[in-house]
N, C-alpha and C positions, 0 to 999 in steps of 0.2 A: 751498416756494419753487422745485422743480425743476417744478414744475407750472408755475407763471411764464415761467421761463425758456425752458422747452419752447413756449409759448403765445408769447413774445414774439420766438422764431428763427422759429417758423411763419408768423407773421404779415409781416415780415421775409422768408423766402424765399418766400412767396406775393405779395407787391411787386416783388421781383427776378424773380417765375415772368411777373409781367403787364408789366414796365418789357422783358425780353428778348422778349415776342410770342411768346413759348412755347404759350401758352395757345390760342392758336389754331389752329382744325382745319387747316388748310391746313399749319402748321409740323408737324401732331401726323401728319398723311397724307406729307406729306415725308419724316420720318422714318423710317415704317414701310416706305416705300417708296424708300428710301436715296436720294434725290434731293434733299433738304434738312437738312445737318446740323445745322441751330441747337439745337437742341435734346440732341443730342450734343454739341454744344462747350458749349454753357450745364451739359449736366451733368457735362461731364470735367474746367470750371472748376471747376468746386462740388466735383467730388472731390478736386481740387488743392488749395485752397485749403480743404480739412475736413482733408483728412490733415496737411498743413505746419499748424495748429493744432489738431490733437489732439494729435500728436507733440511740437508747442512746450509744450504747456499740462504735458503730460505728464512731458517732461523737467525743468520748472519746478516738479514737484511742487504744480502746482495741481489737478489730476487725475487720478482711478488706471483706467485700461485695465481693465473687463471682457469680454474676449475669450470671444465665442460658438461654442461648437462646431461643426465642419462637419459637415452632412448632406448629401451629395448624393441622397440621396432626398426630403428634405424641401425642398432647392433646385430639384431639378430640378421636381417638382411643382408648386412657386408659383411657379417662373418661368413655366411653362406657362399655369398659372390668370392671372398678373399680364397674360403677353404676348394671350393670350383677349380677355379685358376689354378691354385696353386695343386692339386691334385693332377688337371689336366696337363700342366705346361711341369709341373718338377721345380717349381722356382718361385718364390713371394719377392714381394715388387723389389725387399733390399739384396733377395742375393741373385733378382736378375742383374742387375746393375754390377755387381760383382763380378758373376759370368762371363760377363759383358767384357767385362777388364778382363781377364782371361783369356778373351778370345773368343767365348763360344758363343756365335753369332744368334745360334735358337734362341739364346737370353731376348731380343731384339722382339719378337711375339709377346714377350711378357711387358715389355716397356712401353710399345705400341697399343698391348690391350690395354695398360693402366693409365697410360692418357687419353683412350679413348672411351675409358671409365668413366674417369674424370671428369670430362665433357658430355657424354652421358647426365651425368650428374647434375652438372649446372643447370641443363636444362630442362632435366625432370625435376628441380629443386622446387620448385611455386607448386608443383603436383603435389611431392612428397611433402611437404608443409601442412598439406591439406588432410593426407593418408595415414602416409607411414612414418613420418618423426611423433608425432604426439600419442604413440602406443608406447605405451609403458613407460609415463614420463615422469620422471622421479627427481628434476630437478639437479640440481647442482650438488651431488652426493658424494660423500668418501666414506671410505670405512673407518675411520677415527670418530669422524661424526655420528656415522650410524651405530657404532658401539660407545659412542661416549667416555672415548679416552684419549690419551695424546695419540701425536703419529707415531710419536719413539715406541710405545708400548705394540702398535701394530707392526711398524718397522721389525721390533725383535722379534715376533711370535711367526712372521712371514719366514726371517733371514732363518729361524731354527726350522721352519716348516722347507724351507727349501735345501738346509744343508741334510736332513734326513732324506729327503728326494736324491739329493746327492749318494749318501751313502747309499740307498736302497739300489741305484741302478749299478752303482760300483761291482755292489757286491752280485748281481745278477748277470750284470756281464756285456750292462746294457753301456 
């Protein structure tokens, strides 16, 4: 059933990826190119609006928080590989998959590199175990925890840090 579920938010934030014109190169080159932020405010919404319902769902005892460990060795390096790709191809893995639905068949490069990521991966995993996850390993960490307050209190200080991002790019034109 969680296979469902996961297949029917996908599909769902792949409507929302094409309904906000994310999907396209020109917003995907704006963005790298810090001259068009739609694409940062499409996904600063989408973290607002996942954290204020995880946190709800969570505190409702609908669902229990699996908090993944921090590696900044293992972050830094797929941010690396993510920001690559996504500079060379125009497209991160969600709005290839968009593209894809669209039509634009170049989408199909980015879907191919990220299973062949993937796979990559699995089998450098017993290496990178060894390497590069235990750099900068800081455990099972949130920023509630690390500042020592509820999440609501971070919740709010994020959602006002981000509707001033909001304002700031409005009014510049971004």
């Amino acid at each position: 059933m969680q296979l469902i579920y996961g297949l029917a938010t996908g599909i769902l934030f792949g409507i929302l990826l094409q309904k906000a014109r994310v999907l396209r190169y020109d917003k995907q080159l704006g963005a790298l190119r810090l001259k068009d932020m739609t694409i940062v405010k499409y996904m600063l919404s989408a973290i607002l609006v996942a954290m204020i319902g995880i946190y709800l769902l969570n505190d409702l005892g609908m669902i229990a928080l699996k908090i993944k460990g921090t590696s900044l060795g293992a972050q830094i390096l797929g941010g690396l590989i993510f920001g690559a790709g996504w500079a060379l191809l125009g497209y991160c893995p969600g709005t290839s998959w968009g593209a894809l639905g669209e039509g634009r068949y170049d989408a199909l490069w980015g879907i191919f590199g990220g299973w062949a990521g993937s796979a990559l991966y699995a089998e450098v995993y017993p290496t990178m175990q060894q390497s590069v996850l235990p750099l900068g390993d800081y455990g099972k960490l949130t920023l509630p925890a690390l500042f020592g307050v509820n999440h609501w209190v971070v919740i709010a200080v994020l959602a006002a840090a981000f509707l001033g991002l909001f304002r700031f790019f409005e009014r510049k034109g971004l």
